[in-house]
Biotite code that builds the C-alpha atoms (Angstrom):
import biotite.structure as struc

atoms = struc.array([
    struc.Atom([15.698, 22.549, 24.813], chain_id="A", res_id=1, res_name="UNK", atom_name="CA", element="C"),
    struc.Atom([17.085, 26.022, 25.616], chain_id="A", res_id=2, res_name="UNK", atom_name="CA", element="C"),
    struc.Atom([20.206, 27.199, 23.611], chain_id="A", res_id=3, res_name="UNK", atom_name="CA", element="C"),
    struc.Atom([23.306, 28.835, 25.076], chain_id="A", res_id=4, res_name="UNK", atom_name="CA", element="C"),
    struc.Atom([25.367, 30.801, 23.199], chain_id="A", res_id=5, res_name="UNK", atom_name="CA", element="C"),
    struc.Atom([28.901, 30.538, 24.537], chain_id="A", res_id=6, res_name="UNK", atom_name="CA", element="C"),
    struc.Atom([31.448, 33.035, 23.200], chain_id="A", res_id=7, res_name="UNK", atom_name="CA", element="C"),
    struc.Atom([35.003, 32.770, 23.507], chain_id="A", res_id=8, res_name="UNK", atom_name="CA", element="C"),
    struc.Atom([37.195, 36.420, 22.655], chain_id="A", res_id=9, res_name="UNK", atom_name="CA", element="C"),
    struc.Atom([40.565, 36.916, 21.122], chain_id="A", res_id=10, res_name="UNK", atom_name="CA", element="C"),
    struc.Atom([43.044, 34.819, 22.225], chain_id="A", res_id=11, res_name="UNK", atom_name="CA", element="C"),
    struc.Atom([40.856, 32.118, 24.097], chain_id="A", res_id=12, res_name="UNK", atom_name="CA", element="C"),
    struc.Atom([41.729, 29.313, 21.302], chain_id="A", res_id=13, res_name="UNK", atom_name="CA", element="C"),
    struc.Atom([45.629, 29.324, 22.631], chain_id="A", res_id=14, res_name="UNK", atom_name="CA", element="C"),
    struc.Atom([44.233, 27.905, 25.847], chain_id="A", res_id=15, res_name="UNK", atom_name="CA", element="C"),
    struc.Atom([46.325, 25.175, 27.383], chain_id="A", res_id=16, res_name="UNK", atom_name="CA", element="C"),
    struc.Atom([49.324, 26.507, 26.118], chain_id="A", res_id=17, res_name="UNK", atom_name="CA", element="C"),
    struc.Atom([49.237, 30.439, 26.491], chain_id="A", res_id=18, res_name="UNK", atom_name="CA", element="C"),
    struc.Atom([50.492, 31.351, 29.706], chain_id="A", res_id=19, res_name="UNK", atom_name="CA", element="C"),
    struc.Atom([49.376, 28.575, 31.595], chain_id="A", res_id=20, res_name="UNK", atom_name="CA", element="C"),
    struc.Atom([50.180, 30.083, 34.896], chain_id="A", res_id=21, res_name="UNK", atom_name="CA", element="C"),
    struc.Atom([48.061, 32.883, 34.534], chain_id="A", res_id=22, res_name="UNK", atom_name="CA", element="C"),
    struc.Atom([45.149, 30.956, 32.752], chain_id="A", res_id=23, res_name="UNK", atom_name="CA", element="C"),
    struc.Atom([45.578, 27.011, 33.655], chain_id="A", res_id=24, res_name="UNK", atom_name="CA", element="C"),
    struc.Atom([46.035, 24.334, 31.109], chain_id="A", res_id=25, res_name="UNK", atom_name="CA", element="C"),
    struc.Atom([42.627, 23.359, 29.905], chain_id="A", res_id=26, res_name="UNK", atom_name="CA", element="C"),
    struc.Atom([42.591, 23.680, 26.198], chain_id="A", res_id=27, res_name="UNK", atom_name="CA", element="C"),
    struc.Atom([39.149, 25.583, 24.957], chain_id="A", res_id=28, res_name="UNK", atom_name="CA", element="C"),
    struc.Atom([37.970, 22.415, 22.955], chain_id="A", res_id=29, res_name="UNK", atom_name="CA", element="C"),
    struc.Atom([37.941, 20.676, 26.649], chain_id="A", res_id=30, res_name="UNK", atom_name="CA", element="C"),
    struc.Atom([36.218, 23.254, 28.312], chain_id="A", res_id=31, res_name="UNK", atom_name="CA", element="C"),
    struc.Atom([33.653, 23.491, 25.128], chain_id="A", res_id=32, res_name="UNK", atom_name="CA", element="C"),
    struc.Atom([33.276, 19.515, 26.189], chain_id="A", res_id=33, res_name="UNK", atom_name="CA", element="C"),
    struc.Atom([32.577, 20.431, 29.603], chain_id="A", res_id=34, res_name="UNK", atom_name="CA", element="C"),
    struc.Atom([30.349, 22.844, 28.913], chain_id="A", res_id=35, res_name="UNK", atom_name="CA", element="C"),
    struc.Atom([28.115, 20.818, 26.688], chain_id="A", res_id=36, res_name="UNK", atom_name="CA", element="C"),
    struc.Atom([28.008, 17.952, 29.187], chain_id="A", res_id=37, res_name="UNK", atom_name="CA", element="C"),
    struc.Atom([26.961, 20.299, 32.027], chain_id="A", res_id=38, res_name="UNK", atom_name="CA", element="C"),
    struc.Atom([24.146, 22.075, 29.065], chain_id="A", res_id=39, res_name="UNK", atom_name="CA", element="C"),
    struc.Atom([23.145, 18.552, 28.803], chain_id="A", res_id=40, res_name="UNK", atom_name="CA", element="C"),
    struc.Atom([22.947, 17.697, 32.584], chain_id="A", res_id=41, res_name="UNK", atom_name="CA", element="C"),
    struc.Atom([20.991, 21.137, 33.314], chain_id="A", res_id=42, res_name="UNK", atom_name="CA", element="C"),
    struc.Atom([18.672, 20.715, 30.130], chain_id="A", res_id=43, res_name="UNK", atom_name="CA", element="C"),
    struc.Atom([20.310, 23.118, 27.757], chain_id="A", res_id=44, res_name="UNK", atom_name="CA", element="C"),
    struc.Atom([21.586, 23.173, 24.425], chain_id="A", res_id=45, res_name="UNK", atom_name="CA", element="C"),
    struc.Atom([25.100, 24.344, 24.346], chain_id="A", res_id=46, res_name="UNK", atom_name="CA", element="C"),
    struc.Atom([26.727, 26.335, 21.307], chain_id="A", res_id=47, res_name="UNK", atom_name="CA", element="C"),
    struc.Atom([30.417, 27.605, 21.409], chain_id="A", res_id=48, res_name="UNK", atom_name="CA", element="C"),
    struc.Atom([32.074, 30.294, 19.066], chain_id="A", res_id=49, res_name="UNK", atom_name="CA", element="C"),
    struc.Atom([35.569, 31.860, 19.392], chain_id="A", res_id=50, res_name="UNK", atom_name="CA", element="C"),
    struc.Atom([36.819, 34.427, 17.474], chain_id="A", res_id=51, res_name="UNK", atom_name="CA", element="C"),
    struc.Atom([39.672, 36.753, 17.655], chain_id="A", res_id=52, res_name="UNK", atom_name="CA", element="C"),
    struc.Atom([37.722, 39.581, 15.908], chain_id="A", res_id=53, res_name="UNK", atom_name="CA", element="C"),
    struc.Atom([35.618, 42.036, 17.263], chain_id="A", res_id=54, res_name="UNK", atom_name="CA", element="C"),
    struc.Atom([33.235, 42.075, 14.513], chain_id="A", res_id=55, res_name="UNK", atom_name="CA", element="C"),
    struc.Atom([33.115, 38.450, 14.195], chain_id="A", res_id=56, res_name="UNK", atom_name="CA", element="C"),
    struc.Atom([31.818, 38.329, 17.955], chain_id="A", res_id=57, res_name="UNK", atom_name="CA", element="C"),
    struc.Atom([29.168, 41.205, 17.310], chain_id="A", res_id=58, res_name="UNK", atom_name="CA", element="C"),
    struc.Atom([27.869, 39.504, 14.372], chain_id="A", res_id=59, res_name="UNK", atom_name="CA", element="C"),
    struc.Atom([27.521, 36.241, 16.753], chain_id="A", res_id=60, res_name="UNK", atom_name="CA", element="C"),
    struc.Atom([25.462, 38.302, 19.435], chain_id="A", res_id=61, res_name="UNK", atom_name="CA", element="C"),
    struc.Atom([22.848, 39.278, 17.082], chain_id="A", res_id=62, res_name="UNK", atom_name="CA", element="C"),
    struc.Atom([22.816, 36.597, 15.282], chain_id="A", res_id=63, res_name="UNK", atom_name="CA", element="C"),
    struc.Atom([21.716, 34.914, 19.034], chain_id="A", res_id=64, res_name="UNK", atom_name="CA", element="C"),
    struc.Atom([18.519, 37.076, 18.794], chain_id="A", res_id=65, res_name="UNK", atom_name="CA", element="C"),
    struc.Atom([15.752, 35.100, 18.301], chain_id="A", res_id=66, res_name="UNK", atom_name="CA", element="C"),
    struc.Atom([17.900, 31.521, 18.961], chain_id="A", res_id=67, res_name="UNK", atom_name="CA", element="C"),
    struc.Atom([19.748, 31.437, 22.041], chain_id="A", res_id=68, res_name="UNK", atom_name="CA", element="C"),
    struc.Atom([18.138, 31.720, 25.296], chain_id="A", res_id=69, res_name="UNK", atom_name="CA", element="C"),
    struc.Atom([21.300, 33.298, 26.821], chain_id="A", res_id=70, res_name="UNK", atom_name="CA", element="C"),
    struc.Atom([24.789, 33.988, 26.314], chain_id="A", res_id=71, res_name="UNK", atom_name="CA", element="C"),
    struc.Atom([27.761, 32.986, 28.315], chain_id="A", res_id=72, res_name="UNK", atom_name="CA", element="C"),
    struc.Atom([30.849, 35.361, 27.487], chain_id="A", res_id=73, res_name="UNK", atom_name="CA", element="C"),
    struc.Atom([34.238, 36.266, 28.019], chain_id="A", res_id=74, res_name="UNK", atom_name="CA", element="C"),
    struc.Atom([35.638, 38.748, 25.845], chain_id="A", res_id=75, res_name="UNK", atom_name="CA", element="C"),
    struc.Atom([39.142, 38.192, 26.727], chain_id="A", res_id=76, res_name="UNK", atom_name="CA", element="C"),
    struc.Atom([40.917, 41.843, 25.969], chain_id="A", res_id=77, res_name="UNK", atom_name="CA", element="C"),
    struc.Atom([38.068, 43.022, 24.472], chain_id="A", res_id=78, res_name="UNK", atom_name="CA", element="C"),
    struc.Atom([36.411, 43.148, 28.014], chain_id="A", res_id=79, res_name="UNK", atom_name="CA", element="C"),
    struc.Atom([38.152, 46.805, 28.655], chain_id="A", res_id=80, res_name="UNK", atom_name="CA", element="C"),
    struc.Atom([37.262, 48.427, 25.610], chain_id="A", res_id=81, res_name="UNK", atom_name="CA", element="C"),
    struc.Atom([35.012, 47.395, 23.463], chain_id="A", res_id=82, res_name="UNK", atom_name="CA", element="C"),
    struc.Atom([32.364, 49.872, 23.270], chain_id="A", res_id=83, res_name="UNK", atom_name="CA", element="C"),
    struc.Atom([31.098, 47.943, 20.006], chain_id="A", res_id=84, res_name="UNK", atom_name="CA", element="C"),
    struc.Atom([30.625, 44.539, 21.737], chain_id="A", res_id=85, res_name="UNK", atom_name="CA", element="C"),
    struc.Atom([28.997, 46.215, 24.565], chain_id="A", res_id=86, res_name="UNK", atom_name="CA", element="C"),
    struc.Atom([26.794, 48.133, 22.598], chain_id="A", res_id=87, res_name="UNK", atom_name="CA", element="C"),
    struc.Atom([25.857, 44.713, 21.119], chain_id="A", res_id=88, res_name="UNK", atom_name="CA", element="C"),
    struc.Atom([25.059, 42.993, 24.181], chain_id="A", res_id=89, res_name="UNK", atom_name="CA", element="C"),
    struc.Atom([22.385, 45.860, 25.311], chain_id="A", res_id=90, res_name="UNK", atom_name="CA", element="C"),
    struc.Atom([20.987, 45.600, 21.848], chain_id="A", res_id=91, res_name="UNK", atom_name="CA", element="C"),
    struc.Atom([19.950, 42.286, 21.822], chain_id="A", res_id=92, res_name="UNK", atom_name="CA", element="C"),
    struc.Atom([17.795, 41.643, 25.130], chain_id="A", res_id=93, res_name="UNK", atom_name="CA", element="C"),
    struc.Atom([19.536, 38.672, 26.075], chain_id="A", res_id=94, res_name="UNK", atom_name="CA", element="C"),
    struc.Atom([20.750, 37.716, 29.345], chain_id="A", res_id=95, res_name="UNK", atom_name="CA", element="C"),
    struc.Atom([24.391, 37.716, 29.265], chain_id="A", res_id=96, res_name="UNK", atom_name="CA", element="C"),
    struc.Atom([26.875, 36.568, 31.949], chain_id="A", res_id=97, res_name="UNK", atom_name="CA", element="C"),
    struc.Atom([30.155, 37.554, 31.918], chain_id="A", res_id=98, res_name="UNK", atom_name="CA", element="C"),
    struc.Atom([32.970, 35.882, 32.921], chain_id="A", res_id=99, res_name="UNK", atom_name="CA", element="C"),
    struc.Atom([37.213, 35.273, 33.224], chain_id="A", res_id=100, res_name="UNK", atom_name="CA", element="C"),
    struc.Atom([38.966, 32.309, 33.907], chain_id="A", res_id=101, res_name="UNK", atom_name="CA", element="C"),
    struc.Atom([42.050, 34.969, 35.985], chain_id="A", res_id=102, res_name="UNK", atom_name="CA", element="C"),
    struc.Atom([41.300, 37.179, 38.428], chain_id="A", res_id=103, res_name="UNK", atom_name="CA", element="C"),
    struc.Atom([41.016, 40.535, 36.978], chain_id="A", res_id=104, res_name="UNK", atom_name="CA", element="C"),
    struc.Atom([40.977, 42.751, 39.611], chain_id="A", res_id=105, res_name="UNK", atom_name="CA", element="C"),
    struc.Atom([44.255, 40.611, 40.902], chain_id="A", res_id=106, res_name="UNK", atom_name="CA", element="C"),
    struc.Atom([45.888, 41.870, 37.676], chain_id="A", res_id=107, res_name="UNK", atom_name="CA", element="C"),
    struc.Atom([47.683, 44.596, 35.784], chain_id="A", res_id=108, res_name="UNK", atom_name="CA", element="C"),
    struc.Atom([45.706, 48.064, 36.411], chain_id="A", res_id=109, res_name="UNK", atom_name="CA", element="C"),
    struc.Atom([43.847, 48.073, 32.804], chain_id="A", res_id=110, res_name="UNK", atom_name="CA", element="C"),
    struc.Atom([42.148, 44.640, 33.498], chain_id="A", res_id=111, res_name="UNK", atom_name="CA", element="C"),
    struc.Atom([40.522, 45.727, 36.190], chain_id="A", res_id=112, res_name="UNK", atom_name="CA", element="C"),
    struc.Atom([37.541, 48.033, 34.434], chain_id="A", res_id=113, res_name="UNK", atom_name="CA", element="C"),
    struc.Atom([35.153, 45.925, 32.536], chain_id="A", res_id=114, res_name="UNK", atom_name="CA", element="C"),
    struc.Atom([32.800, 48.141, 30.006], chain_id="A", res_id=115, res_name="UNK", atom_name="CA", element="C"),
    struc.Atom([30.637, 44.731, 29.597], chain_id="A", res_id=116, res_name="UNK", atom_name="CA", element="C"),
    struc.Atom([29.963, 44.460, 33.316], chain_id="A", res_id=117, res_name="UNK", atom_name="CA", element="C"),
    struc.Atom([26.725, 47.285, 33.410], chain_id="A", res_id=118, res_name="UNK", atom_name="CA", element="C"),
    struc.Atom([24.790, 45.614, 30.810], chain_id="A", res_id=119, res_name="UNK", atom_name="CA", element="C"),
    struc.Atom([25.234, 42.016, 31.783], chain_id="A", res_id=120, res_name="UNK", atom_name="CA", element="C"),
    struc.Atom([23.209, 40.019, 34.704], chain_id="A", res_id=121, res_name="UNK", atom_name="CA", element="C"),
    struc.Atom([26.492, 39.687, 36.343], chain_id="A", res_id=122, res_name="UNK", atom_name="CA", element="C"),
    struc.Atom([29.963, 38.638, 36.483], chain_id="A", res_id=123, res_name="UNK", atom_name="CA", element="C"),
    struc.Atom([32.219, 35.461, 37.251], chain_id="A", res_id=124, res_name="UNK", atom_name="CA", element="C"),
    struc.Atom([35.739, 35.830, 37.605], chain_id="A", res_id=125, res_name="UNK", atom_name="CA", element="C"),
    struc.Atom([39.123, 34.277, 39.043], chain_id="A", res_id=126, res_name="UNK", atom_name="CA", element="C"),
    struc.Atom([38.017, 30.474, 39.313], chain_id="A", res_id=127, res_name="UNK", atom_name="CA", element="C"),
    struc.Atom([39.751, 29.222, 36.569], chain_id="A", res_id=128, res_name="UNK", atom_name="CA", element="C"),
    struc.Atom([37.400, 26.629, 34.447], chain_id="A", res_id=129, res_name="UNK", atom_name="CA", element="C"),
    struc.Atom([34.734, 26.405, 36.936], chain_id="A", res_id=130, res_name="UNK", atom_name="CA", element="C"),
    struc.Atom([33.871, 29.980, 36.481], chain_id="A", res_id=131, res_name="UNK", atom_name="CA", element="C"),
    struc.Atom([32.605, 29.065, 32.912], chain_id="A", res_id=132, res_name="UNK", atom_name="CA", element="C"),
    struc.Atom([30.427, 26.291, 34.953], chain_id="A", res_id=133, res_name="UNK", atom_name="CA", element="C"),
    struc.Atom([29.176, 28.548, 37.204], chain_id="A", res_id=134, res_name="UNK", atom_name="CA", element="C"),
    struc.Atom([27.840, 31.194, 34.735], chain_id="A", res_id=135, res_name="UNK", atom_name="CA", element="C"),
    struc.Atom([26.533, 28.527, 32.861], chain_id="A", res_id=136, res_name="UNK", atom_name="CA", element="C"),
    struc.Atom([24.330, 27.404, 36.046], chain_id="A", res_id=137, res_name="UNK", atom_name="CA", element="C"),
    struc.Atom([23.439, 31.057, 36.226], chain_id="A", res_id=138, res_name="UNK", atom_name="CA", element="C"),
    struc.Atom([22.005, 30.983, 32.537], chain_id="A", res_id=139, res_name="UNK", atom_name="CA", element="C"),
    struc.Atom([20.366, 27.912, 33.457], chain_id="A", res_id=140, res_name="UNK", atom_name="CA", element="C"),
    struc.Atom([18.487, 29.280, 36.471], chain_id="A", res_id=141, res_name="UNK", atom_name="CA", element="C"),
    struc.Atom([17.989, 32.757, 34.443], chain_id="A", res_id=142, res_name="UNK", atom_name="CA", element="C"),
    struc.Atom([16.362, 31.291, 31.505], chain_id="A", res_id=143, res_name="UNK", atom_name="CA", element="C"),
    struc.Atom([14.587, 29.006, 33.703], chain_id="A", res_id=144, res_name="UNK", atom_name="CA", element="C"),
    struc.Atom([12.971, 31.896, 35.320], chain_id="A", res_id=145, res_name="UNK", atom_name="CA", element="C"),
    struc.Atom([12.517, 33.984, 31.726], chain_id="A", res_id=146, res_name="UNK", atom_name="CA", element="C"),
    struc.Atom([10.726, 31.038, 30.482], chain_id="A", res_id=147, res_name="UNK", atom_name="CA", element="C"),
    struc.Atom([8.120, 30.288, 33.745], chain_id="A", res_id=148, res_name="UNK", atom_name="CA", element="C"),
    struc.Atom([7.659, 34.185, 34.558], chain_id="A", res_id=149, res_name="UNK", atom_name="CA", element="C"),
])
């Protein structure tokens, strides 16, 4: 079975209660749930990681090398400047997907650049929890394709 490496940035394990206008009120342990249960539906193995340290989160993408088929990400605030966790991403020859559960570009002027977006397969942002489900259906398909071609 094909692992997924799901990583949740800074901030992400105050889900459900931080600014649940902006962000919704699904706590992160029930969208880990969700996300396992769709793995399991689409054949994958689902893994989930949060951390609200940049170094902590580079030291889970490598550590994916070699284990994980993919990796589904949002980097919360790290998203507009981390160089490092960019860097880390292009190191590892993974396909990554991206996404948000708020709109970005809908937001305050410094969320709307992304230095993860060029070296990621792509990006899903805006739809709340489902945009974790729909990146996950993109690794799916992705590693799918890796695997057969």
């Amino acid at each position: 079975m094909r692992q997924i490496l799901v990583i949740h940035g800074p901030n992400l394990n105050l889900l459900g209660t931080r600014e649940p206008q902006v962000y919704g009120s699904t706590t992160l342990a029930e969208i880990n749930g969700m996300l396992e249960a769709l793995g399991q539906e689409l054949g994958l193995a689902v893994e989930s990681f949060q951390s609200n340290h940049e170094g902590a989160i580079i030291d889970a993408i490598h550590a994916a090398r070699g284990r994980s088929a993919g990796i589904l990400i949002n980097p919360g605030a790290y998203t507009h400047y981390s160089i490092a966790i960019r860097d880390a991403i292009a190191a590892v020859d993974l396909p990554v997907v991206e996404v948000h559960l708020s709109n970005t570009h809908k937001r305050e002027e410094f969320r709307h650049r992304s230095v993860i977006a060029p070296v990621v397969v792509g990006t899903i942002t805006g739809f709340g929890v489902e945009s974790y489900r729909l990146g996950l259906r993109a690794l799916a398909e992705l590693t799918r394709n890796h695997e057969e071609g």
